[in-house]
MDTraj code that builds the backbone (N, CA, C; nanometers):
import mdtraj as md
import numpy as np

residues = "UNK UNK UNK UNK UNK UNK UNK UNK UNK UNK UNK UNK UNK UNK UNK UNK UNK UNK UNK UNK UNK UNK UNK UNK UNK UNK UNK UNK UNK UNK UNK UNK UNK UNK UNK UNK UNK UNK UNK UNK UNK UNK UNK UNK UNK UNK UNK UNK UNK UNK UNK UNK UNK UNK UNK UNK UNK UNK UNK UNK UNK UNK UNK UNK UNK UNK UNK UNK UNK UNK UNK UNK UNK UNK UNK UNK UNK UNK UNK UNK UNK UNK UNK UNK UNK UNK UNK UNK UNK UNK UNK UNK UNK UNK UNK UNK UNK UNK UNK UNK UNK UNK UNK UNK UNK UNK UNK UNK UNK UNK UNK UNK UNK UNK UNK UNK UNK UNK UNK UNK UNK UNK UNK UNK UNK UNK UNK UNK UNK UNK UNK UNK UNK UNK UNK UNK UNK UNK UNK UNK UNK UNK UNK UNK UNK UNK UNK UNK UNK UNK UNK UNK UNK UNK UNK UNK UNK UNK UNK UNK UNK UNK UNK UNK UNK UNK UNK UNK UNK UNK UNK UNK UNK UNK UNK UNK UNK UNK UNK UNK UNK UNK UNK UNK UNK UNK UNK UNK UNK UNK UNK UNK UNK UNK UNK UNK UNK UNK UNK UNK UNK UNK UNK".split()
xyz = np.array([
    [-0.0146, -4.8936, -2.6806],
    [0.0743, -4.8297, -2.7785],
    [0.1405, -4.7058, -2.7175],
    [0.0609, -4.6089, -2.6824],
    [0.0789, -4.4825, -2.5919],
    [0.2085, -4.5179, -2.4472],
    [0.1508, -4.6735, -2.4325],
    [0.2709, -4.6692, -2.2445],
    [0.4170, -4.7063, -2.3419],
    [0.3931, -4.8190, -2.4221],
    [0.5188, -4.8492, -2.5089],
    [0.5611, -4.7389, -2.5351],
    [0.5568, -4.6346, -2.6115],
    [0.6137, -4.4668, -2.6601],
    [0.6730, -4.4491, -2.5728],
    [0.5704, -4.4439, -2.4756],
    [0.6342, -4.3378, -2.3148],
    [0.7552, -4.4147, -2.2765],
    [0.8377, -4.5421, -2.2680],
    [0.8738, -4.7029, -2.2320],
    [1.0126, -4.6524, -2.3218],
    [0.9768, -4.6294, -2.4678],
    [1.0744, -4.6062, -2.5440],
    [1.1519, -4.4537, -2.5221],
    [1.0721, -4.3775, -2.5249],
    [1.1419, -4.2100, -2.4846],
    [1.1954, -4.1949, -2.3539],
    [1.1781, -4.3195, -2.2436],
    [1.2192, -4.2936, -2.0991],
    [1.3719, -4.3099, -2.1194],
    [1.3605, -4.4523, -2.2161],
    [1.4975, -4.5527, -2.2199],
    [1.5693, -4.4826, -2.2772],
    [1.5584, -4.3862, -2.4141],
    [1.6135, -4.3166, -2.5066],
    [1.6544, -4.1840, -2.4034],
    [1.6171, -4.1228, -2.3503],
    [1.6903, -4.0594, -2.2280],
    [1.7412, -4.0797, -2.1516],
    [1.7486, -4.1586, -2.1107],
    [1.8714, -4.2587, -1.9713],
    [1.9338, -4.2745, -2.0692],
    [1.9464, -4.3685, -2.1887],
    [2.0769, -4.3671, -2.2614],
    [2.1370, -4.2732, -2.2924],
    [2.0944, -4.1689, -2.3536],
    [2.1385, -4.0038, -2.4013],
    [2.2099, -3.9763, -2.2842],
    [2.1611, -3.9980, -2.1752],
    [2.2236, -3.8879, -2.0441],
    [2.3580, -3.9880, -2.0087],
    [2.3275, -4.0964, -2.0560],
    [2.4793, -4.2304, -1.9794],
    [2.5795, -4.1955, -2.0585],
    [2.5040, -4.2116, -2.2378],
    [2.6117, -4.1312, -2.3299],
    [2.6859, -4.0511, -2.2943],
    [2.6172, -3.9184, -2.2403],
    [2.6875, -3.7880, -2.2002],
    [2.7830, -3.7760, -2.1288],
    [2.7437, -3.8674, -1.9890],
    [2.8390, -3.8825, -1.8709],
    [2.9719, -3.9488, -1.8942],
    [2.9688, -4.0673, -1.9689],
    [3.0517, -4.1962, -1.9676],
    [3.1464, -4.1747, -2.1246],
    [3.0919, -4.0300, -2.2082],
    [3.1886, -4.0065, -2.2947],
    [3.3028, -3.9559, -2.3130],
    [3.3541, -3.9270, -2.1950],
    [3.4743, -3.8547, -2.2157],
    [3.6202, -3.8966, -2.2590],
    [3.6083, -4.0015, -2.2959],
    [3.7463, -4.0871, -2.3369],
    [3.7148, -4.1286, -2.4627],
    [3.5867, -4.1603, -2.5268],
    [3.5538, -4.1903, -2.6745],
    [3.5293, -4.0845, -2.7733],
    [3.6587, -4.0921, -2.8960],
    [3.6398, -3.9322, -2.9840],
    [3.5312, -3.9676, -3.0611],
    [3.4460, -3.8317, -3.1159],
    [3.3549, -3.8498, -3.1580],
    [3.4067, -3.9361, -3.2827],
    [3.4920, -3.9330, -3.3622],
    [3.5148, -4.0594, -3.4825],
    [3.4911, -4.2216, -3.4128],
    [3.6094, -4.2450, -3.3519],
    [3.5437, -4.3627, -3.2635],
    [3.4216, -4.4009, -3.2726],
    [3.3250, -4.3232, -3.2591],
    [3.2049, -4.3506, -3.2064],
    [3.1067, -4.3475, -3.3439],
    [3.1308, -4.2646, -3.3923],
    [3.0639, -4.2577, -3.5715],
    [3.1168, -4.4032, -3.6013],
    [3.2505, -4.4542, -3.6024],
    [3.3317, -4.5871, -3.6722],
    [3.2132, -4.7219, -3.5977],
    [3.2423, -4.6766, -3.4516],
    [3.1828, -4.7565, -3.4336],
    [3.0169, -4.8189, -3.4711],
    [2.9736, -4.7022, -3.4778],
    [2.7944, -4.6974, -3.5214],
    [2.8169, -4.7847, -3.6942],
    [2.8589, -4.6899, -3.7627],
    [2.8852, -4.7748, -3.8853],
    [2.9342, -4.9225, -3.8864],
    [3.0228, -4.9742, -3.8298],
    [3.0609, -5.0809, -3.7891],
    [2.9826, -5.2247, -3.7438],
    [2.8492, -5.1301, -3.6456],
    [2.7589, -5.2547, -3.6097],
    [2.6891, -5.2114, -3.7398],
    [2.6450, -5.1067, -3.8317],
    [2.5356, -5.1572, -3.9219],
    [2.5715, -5.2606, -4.0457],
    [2.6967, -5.2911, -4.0111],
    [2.7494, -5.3890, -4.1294],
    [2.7583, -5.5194, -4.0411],
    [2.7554, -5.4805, -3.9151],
    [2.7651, -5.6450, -3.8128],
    [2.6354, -5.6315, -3.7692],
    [2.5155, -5.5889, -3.8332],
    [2.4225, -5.6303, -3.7500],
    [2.3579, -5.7787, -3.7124],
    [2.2555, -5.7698, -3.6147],
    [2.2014, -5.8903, -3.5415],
    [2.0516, -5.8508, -3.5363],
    [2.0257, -5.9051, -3.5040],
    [1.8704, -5.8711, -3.4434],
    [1.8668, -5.8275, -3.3009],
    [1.7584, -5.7117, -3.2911],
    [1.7340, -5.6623, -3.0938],
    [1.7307, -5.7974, -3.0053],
    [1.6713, -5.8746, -3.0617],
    [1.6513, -6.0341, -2.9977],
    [1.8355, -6.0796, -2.9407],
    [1.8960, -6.1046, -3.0450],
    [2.0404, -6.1564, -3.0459],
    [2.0883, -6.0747, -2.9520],
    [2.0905, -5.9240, -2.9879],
    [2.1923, -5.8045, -2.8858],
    [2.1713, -5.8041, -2.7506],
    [1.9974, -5.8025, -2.7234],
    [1.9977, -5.7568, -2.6131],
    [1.9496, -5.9193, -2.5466],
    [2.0211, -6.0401, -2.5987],
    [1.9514, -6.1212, -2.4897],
    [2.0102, -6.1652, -2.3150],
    [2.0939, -6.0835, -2.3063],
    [2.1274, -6.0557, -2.1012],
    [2.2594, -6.1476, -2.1872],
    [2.3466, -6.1880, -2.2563],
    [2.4484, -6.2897, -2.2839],
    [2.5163, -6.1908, -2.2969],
    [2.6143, -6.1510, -2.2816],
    [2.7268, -6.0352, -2.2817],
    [2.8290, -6.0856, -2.3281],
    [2.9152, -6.0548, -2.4072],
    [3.0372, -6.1389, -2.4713],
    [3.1420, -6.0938, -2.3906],
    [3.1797, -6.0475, -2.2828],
    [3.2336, -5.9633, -2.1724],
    [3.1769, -5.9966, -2.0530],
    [3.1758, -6.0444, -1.9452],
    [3.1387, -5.9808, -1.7953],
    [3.1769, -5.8861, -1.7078],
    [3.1447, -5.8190, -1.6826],
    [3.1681, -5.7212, -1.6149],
    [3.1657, -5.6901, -1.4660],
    [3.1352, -5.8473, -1.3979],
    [3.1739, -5.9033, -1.2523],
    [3.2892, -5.8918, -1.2060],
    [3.4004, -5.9068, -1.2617],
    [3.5238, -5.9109, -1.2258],
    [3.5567, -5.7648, -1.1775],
    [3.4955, -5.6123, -1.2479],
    [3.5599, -5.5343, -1.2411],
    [3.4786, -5.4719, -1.0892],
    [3.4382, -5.5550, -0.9919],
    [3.3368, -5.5049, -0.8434],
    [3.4631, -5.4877, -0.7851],
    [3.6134, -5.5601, -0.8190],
    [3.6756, -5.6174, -0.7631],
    [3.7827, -5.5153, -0.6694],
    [3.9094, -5.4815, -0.6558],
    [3.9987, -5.3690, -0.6102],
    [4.0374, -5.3254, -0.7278],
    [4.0950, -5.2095, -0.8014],
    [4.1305, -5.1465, -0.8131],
    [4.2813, -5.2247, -0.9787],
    [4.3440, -5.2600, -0.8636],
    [4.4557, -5.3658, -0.9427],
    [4.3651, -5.4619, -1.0331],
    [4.2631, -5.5145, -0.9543],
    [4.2165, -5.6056, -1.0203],
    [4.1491, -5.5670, -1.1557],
    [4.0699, -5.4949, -1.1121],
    [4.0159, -5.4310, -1.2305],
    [4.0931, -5.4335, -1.3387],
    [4.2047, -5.3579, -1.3462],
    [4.3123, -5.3086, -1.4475],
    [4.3829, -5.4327, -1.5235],
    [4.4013, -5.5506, -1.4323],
    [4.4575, -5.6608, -1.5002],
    [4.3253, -5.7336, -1.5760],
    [4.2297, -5.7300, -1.5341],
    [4.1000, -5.8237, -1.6163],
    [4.0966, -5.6847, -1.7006],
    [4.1001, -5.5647, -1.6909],
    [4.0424, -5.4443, -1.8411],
    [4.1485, -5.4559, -1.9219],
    [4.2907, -5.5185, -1.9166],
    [4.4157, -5.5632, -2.0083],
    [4.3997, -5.6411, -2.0814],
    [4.3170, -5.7611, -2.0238],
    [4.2693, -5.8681, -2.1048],
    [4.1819, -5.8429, -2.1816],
    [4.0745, -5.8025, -2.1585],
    [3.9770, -5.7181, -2.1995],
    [4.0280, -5.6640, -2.3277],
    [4.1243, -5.5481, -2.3491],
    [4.1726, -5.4767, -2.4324],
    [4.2332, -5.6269, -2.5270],
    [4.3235, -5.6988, -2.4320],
    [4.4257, -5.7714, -2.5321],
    [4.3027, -5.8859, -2.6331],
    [4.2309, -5.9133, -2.5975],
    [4.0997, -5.9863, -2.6498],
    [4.0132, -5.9290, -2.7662],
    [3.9461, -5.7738, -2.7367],
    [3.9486, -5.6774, -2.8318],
    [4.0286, -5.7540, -2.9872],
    [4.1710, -5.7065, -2.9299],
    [4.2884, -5.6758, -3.0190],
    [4.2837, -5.8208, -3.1262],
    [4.2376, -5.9084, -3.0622],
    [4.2631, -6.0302, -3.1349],
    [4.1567, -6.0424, -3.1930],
    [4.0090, -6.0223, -3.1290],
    [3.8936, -6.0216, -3.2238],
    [3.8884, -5.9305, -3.3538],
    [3.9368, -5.8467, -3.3016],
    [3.9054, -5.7306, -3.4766],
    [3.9819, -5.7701, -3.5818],
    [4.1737, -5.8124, -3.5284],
    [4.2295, -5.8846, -3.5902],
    [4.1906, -5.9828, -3.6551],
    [4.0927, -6.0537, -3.6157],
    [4.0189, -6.1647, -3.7015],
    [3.9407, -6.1621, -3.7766],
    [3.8561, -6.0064, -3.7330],
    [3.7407, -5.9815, -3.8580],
    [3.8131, -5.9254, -3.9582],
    [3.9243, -5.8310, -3.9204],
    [3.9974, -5.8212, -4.0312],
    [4.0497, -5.9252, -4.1280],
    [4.0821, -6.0429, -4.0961],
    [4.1341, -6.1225, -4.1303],
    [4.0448, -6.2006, -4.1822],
    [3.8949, -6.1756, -4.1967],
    [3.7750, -6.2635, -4.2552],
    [3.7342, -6.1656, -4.3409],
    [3.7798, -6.0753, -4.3638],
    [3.7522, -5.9641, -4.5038],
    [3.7737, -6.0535, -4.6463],
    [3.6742, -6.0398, -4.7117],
    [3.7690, -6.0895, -4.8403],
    [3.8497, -6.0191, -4.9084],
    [3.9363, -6.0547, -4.9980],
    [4.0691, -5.9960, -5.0162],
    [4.0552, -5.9343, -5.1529],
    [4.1039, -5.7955, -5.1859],
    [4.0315, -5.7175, -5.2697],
    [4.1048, -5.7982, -5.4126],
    [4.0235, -5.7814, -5.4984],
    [4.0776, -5.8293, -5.6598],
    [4.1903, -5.7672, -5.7044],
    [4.2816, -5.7977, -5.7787],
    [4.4032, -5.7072, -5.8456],
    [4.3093, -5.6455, -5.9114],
    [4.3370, -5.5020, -5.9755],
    [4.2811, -5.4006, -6.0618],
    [4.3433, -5.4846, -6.1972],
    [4.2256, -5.5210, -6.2888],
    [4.2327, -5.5067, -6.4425],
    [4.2577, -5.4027, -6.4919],
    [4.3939, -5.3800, -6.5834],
    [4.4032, -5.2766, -6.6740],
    [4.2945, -5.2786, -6.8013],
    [4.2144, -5.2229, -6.8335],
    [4.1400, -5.2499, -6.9161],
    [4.1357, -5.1322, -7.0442],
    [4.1079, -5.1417, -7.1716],
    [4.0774, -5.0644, -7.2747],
    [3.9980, -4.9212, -7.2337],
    [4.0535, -4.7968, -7.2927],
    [3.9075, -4.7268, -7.2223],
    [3.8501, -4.7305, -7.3344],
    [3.8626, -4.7714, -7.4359],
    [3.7623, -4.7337, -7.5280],
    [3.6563, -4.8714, -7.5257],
    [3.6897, -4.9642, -7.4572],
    [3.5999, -5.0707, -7.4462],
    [3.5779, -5.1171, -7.3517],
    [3.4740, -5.0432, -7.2630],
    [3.5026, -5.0200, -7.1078],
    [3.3970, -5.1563, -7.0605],
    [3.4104, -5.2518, -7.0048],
    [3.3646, -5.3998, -6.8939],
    [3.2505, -5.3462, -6.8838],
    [3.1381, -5.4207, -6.9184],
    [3.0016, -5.3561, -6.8598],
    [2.9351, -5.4933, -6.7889],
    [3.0654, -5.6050, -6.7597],
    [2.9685, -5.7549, -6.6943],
    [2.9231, -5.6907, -6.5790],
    [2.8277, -5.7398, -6.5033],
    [2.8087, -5.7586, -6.4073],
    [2.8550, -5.7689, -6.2696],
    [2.9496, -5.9027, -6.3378],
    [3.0544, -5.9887, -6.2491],
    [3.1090, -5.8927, -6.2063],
    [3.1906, -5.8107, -6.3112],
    [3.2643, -5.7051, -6.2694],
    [3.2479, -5.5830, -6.1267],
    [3.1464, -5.5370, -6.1749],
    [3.0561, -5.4362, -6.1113],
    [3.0499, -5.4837, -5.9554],
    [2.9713, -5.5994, -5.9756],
    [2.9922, -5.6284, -5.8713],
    [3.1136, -5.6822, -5.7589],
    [3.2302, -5.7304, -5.8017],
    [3.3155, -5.7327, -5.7079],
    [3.4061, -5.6489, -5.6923],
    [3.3695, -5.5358, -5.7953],
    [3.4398, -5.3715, -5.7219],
    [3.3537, -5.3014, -5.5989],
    [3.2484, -5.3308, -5.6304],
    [3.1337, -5.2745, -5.5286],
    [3.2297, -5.3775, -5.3557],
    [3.2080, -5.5030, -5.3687],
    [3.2110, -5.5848, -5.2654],
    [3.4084, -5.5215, -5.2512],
    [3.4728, -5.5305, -5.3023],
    [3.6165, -5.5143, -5.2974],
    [3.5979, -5.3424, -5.2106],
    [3.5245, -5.2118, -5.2478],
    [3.4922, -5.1106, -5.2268],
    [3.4358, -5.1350, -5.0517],
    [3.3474, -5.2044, -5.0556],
    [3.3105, -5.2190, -4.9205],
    [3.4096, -5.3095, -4.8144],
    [3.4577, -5.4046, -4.8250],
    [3.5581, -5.4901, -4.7501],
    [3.6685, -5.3599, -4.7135],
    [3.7318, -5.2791, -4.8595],
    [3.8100, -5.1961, -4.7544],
    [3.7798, -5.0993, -4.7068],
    [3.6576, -5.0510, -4.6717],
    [3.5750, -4.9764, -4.5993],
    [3.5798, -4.9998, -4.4317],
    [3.4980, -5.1359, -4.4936],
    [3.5322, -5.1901, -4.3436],
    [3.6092, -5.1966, -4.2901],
    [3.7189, -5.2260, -4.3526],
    [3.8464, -5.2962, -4.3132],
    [3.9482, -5.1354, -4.2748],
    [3.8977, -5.0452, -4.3187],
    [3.9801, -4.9077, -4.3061],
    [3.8995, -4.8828, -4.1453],
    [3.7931, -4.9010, -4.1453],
    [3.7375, -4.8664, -4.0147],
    [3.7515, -4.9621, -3.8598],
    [3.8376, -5.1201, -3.9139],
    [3.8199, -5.1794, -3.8148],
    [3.9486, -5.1439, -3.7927],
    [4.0892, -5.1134, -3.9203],
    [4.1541, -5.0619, -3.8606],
    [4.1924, -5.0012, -3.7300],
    [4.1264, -4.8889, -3.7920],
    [4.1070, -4.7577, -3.7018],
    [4.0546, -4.7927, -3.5634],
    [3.9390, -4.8599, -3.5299],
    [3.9268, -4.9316, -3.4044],
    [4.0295, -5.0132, -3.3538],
    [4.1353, -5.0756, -3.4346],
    [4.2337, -5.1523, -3.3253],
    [4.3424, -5.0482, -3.3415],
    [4.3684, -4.9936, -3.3733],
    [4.4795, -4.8941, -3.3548],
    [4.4024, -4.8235, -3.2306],
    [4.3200, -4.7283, -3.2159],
    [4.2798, -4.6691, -3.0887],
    [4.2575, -4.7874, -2.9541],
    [4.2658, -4.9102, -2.9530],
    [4.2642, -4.9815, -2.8559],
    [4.4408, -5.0339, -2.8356],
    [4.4894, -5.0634, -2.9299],
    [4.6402, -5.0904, -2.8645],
    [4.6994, -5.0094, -2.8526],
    [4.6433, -4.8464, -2.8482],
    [4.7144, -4.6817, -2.8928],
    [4.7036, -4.7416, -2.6898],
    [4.5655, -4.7338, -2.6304],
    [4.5017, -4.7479, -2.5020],
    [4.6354, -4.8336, -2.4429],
    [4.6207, -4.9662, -2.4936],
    [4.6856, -5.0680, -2.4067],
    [4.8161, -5.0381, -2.4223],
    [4.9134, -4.9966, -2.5401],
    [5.0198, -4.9426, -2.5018],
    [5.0441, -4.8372, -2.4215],
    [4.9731, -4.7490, -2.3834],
    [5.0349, -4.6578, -2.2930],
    [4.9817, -4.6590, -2.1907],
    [4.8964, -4.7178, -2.1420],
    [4.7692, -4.7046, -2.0189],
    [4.7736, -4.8837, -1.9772],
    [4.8722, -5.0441, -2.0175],
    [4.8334, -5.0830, -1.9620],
    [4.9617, -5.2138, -1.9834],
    [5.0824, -5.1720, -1.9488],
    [5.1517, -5.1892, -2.0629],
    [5.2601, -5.3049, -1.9170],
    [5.2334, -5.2787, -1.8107],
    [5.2109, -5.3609, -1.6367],
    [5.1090, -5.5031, -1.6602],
    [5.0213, -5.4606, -1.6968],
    [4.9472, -5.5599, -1.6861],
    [4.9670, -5.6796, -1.8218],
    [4.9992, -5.6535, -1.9119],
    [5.0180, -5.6877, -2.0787],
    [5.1267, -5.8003, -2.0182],
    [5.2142, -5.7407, -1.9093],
    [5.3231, -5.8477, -1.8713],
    [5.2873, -5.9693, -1.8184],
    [5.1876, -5.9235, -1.7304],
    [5.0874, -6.0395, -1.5953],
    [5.0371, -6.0949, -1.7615],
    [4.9189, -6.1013, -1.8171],
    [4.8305, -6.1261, -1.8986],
    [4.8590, -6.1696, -2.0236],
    [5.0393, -6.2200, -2.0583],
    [5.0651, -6.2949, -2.1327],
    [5.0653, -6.4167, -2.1027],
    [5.0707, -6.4702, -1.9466],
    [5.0532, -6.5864, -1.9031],
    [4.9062, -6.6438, -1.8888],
    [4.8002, -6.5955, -1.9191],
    [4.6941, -6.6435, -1.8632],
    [4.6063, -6.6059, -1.9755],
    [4.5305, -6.7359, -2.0312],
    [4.4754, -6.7307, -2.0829],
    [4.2775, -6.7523, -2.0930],
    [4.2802, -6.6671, -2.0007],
    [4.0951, -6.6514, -1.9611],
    [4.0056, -6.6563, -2.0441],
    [4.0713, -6.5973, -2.1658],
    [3.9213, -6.5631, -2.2390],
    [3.9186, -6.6129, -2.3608],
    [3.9766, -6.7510, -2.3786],
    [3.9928, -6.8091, -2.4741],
    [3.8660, -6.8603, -2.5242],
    [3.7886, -6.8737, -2.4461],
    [3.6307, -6.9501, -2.4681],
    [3.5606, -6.8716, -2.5905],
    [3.5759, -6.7519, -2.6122],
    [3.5062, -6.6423, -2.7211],
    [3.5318, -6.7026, -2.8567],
    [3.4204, -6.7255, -2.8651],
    [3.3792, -6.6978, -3.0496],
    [3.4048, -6.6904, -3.1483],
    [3.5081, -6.5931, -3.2109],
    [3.5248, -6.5193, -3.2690],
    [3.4901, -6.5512, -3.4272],
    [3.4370, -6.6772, -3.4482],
    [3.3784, -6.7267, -3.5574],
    [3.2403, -6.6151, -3.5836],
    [3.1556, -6.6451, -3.4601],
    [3.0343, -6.5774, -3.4124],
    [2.9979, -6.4876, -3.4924],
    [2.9130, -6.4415, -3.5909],
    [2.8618, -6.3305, -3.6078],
    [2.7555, -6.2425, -3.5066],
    [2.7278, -6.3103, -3.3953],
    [2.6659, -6.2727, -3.2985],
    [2.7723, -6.2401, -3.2521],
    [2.8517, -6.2690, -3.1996],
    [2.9984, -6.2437, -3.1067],
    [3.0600, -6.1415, -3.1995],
    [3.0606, -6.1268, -3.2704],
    [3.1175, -5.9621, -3.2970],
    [3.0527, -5.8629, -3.3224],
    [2.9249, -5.8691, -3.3679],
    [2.8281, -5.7536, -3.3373],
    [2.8383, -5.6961, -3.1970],
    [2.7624, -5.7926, -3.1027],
    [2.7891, -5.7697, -2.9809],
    [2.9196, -5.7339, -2.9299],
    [3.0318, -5.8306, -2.9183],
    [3.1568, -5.7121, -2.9313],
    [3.1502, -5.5619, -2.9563],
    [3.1396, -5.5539, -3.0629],
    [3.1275, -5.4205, -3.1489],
    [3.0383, -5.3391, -3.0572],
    [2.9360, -5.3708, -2.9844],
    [2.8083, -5.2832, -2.9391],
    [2.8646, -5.2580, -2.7862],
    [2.9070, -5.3400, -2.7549],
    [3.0015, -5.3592, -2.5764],
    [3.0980, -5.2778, -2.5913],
    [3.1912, -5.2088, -2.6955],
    [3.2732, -5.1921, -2.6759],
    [3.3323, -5.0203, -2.5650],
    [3.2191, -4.9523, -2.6416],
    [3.2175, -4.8056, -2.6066],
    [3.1898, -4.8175, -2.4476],
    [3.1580, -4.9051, -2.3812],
    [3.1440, -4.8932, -2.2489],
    [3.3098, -4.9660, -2.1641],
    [3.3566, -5.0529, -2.2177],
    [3.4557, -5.0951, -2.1890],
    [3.5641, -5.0166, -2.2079],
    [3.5698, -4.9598, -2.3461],
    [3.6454, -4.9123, -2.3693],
    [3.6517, -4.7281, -2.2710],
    [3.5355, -4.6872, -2.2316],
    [3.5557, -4.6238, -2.1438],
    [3.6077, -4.6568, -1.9732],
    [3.5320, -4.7375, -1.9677],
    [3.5885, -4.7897, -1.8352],
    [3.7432, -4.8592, -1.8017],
    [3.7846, -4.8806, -1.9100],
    [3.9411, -4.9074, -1.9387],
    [4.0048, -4.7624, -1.9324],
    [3.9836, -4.6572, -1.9905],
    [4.0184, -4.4883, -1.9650],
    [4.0514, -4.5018, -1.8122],
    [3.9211, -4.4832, -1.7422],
    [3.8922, -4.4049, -1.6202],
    [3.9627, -4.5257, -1.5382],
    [3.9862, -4.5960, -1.5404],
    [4.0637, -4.6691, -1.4610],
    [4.1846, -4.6592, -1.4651],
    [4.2321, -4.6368, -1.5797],
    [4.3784, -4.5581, -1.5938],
    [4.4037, -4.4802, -1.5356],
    [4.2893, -4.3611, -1.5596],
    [4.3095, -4.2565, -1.4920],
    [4.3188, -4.2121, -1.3240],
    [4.2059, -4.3075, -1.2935],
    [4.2276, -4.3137, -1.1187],
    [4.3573, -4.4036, -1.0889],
    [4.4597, -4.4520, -1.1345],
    [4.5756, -4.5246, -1.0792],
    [4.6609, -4.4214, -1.1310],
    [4.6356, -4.3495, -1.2272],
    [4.7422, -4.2282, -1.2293],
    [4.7394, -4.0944, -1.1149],
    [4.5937, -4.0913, -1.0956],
    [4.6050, -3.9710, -0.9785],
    [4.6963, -4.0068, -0.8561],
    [4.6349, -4.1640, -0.7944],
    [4.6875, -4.1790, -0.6927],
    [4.8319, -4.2253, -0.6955],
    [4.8489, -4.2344, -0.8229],
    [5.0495, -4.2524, -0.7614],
    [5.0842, -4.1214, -0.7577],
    [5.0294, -4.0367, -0.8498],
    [5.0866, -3.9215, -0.8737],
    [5.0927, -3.8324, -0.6978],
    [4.9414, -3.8570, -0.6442],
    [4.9487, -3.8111, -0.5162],
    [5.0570, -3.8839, -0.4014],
    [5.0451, -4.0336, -0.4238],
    [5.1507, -4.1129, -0.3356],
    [5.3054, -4.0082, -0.3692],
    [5.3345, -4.0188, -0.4782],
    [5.4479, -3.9499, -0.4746],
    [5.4760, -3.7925, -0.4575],
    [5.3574, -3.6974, -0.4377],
    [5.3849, -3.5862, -0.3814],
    [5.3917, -3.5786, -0.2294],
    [5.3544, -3.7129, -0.1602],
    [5.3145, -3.6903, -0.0530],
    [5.4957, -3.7359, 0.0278],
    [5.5663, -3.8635, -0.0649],
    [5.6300, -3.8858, -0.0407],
    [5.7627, -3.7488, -0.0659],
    [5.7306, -3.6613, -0.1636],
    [5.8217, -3.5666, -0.1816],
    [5.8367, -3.4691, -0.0752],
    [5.7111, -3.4252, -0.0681],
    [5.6140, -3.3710, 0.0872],
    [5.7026, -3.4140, 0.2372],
    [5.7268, -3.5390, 0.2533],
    [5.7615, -3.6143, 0.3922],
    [5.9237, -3.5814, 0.3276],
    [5.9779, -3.5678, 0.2348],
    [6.1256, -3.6013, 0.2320],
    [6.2041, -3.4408, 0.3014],
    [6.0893, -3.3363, 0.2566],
    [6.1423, -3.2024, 0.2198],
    [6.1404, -3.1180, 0.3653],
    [6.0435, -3.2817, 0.4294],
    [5.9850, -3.2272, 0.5897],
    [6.1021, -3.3083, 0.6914],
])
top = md.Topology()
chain = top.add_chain()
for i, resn in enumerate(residues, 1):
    res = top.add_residue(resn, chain, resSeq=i)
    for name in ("N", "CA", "C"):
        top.add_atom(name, md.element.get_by_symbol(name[0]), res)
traj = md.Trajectory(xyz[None], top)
């Protein structure tokens, strides 16, 4: 019981500290949206963590370019999955005008304001997750979006899956960082290619 504890507080610190490092591109809302997000997509520890990744992350060992065109897809895949959970929301009831002096006390009622209340909950929050990912792919990937309308890789996904979008959902904060920082290192180095070239012109 005692080595398990120790097993659990090791892991819970390596994650804390990866958190720390690997957050700098995810706003803290993001990341609240996202937490809320899997507790309405949950799975079981069994399902999440069984080594099946709804993503691989082999491709990105690759150069540089490469990376950026498979993290496009990546993003453009995203974009279509949430689109779909959005699109598996059920669809809220028209509002009954009703008496106030003889105010609905069914059940029925109650309950599909509650369920109507939660769908656009969700649905306000998955929003918000695909807007911050095509906010990404429009301005950070917008080269590759051109390549990656022709090719269709990642058609094999799920998206029926309630395993496949939890997991989605739980993958994302790492992708979605590593889609950042890859931006960001192809912006330094043109930016340097072209001082260097300004550099040689002025020389």
């Amino acid at each position: 019981m005692k080595a398990a504890l120790n097993r659990a507080v090791v892991f819970l610190s390596v994650w804390l500290c990866v958190c720390q490092v690997r957050g700098l591109y995810i706003p803290q809302e993001m990341n609240r949206t996202l937490q809320n997000l899997r507790q309405h997509y949950k799975i079981s520890n069994q399902e999440l963590y069984n080594g099946k990744n709804v993503f691989s992350r082999e491709p990105l060992k690759g150069k540089i370019e490469s990376k950026m065109l498979f993290m496009g897809g990546v993003l453009e895949t995203y974009e279509k999955l949430i689109e779909h959970m959005l699109n598996q929301l059920p669809t809220p009831s028209p509002l009954i005008t009703q008496n106030k002096e003889k105010p609905s006390s069914s059940i029925t009622d109650i309950s599909r304001t509650s369920s109507d209340e939660t769908a656009g909950d969700i649905g306000s929050k998955l929003a918000y997750i695909l807007g911050k990912i095509q906010e990404l792919k429009k301005h950070r990937y917008q080269e590759q979006m051109k390549v990656l309308h022709g090719l269709q890789n990642l058609r094999h996904i799920k998206m029926d899956s309630p395993a496949v979008q939890s997991k989605a959902l739980f993958e994302l904060p790492w992708f979605f960082e590593e889609a950042s920082t890859l931006a960001d290192t192809v912006m330094r180095k043109r930016r340097r290619r072209q001082a260097r070239v300004k550099l040689h012109q002025r020389s």
